[in-house]
Backbone as CSV, one residue per row, in Angstrom:
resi,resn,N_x,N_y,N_z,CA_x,CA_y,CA_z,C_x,C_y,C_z
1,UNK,-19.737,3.285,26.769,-19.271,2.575,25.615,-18.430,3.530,24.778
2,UNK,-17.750,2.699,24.114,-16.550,3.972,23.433,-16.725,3.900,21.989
3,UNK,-16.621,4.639,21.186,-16.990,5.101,19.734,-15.794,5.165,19.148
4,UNK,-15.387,4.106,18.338,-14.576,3.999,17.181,-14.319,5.416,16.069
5,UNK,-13.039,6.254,16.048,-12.876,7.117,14.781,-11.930,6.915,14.166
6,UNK,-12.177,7.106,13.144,-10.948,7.318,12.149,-10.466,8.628,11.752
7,UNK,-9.043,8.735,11.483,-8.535,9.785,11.767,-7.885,9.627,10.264
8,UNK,-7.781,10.698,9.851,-6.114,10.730,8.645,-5.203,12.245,9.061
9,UNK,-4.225,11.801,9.265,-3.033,12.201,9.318,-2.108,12.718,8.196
10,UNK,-1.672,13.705,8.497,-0.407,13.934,7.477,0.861,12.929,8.003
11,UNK,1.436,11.792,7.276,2.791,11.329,7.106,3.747,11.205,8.208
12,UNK,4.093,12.688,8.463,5.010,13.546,9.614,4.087,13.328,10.566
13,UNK,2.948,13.978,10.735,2.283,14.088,11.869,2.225,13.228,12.055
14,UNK,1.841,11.895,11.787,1.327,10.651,12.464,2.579,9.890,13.181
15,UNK,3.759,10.102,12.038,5.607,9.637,12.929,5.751,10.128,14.389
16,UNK,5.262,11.841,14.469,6.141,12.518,15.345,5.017,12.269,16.693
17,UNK,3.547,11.855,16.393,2.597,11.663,17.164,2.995,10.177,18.090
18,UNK,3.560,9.196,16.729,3.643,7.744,17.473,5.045,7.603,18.104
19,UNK,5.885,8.574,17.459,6.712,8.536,18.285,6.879,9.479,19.963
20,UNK,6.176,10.589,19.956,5.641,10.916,21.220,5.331,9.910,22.259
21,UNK,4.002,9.261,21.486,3.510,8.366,22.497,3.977,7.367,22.960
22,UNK,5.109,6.931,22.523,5.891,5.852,22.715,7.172,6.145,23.637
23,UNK,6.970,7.461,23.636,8.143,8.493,24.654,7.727,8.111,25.929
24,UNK,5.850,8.411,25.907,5.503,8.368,27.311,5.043,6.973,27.610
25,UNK,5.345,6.319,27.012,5.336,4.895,27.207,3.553,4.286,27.503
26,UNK,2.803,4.677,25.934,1.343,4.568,26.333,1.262,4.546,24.750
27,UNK,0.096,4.002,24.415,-0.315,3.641,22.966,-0.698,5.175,22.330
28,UNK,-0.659,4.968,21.153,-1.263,5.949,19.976,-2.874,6.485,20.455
29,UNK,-3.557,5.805,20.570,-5.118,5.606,20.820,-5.082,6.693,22.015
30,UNK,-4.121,6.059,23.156,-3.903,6.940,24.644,-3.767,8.412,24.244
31,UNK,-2.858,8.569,23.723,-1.911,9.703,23.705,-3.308,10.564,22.676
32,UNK,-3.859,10.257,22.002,-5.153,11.225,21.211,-6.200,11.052,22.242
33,UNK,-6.538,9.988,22.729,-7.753,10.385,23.836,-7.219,11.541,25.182
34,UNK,-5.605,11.527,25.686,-5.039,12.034,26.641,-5.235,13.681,25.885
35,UNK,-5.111,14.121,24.754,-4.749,15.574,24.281,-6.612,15.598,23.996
36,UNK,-7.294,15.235,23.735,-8.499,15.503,23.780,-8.927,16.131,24.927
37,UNK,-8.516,15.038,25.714,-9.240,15.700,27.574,-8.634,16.745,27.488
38,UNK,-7.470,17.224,27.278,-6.743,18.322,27.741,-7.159,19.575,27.056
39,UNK,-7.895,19.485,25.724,-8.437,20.280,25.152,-9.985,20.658,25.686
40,UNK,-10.323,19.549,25.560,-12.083,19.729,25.472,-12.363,19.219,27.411
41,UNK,-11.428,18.554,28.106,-11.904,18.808,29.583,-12.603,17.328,29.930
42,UNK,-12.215,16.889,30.659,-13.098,15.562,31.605,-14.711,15.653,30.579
43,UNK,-14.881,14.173,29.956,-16.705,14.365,29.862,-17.419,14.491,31.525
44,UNK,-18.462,15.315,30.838,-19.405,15.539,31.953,-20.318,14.445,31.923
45,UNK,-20.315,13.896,33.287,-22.359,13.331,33.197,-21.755,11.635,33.332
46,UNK,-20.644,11.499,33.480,-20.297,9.976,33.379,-19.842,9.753,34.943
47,UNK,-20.137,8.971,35.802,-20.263,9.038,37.192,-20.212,7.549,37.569
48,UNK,-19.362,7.611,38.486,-19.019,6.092,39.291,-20.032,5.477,40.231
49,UNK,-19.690,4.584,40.604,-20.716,3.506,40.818,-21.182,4.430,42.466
50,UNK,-20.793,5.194,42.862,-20.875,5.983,44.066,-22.326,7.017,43.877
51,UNK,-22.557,7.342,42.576,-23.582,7.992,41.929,-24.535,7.058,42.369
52,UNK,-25.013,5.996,42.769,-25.849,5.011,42.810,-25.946,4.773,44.293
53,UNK,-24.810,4.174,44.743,-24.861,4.176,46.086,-24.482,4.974,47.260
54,UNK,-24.998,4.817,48.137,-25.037,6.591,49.146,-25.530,7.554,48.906
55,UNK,-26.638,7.513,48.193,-27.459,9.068,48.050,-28.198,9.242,48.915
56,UNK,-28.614,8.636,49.722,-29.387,9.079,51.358,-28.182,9.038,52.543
57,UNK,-28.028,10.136,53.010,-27.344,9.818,54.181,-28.408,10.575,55.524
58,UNK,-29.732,10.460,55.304,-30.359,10.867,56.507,-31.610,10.070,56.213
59,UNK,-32.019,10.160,57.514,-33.419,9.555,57.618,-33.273,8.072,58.656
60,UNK,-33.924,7.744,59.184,-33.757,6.236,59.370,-33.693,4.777,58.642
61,UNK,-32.761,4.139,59.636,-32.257,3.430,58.653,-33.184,2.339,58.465
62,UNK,-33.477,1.630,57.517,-34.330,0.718,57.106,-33.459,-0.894,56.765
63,UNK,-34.385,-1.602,56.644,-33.993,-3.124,56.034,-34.728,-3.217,54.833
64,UNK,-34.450,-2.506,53.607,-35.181,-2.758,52.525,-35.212,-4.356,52.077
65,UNK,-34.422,-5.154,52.538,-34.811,-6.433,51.731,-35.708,-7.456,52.852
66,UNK,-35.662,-6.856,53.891,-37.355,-7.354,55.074,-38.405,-6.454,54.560
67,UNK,-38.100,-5.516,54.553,-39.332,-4.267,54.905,-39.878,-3.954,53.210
68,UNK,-39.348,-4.508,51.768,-39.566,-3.713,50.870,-41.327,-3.595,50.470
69,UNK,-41.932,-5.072,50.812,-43.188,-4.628,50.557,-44.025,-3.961,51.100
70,UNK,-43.848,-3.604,52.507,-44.275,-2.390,52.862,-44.339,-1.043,52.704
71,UNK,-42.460,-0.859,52.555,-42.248,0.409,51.556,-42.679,0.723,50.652
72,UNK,-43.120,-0.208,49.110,-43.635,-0.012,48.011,-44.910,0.176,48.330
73,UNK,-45.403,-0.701,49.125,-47.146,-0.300,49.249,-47.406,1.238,49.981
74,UNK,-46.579,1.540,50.772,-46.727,2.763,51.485,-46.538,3.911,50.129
75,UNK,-45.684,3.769,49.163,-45.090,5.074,48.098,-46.214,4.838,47.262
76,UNK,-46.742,3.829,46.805,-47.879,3.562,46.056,-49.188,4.387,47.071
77,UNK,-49.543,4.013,47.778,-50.793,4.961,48.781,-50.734,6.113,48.898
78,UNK,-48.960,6.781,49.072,-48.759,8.228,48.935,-49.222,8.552,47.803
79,UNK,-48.743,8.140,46.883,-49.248,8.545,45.447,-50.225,8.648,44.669
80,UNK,-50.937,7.745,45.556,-52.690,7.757,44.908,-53.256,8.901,45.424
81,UNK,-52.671,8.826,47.212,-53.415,9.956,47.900,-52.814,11.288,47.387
82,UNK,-51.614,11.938,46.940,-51.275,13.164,46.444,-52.241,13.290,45.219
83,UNK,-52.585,12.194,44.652,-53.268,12.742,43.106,-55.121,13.349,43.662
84,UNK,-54.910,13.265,44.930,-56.701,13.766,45.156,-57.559,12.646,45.662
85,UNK,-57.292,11.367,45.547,-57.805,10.400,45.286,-58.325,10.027,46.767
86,UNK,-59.726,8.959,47.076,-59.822,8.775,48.614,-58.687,7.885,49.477
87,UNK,-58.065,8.039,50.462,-57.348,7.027,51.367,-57.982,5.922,51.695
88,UNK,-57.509,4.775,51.133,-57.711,3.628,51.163,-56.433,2.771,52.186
89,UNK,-56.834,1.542,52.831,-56.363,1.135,53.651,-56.027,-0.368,52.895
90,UNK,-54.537,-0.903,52.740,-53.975,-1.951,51.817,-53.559,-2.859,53.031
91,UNK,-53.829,-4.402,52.765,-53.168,-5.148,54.334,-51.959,-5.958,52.689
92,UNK,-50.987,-6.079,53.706,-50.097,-6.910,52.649,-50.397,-8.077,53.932
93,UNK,-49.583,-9.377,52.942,-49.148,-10.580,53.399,-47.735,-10.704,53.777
94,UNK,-47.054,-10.549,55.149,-46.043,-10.482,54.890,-45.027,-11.514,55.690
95,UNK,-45.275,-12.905,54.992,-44.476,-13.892,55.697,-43.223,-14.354,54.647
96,UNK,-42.331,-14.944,55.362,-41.397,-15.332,55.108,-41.631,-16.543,53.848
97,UNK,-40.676,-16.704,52.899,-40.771,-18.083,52.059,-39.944,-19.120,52.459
């Protein structure tokens, strides 16, 4: 999401700024967010939709939308059993709707 500023300008500066930006054929707004990056550098930590998808590229491949209640019940059992806890044996139901 993007954050609204207000700026004040000296007179001159703001002419020779809008007329710049109008050189490179891109708005006022552009041309101060464009000299920002160039100062202060790409934000960090903001990541495309690729950040989400493809973060496993090993292991076998699965059908998470057949197989998910098995998967969850299996990470849930790991997890009880890492905390110390006794191994218990879970039956799911797993038919079709």
């Amino acid at each position: 999401m993007n954050a609204r500023t207000q700026v004040t300008l000296d007179p001159e500066m703001q002419r020779r700024a809008q007329a710049r930006a109008a050189e490179l054929n891109i708005s006022f707004a552009e041309y101060v967010r464009r000299l920002l990056v160039q100062d202060l550098g790409e934000a960090k930590g903001k990541r495309g939709i690729s950040a989400i998808f493809d973060i496993a590229d090993a292991g076998p491949v699965t059908n998470i939308a057949r197989s998910k209640d098995k998967m969850i019940a299996k990470a849930i059992l790991d997890e009880h059993s890492a905390r110390g806890r006794k191994k218990t044996s879970l039956k799911l139901k797993t038919g079709r709707r």
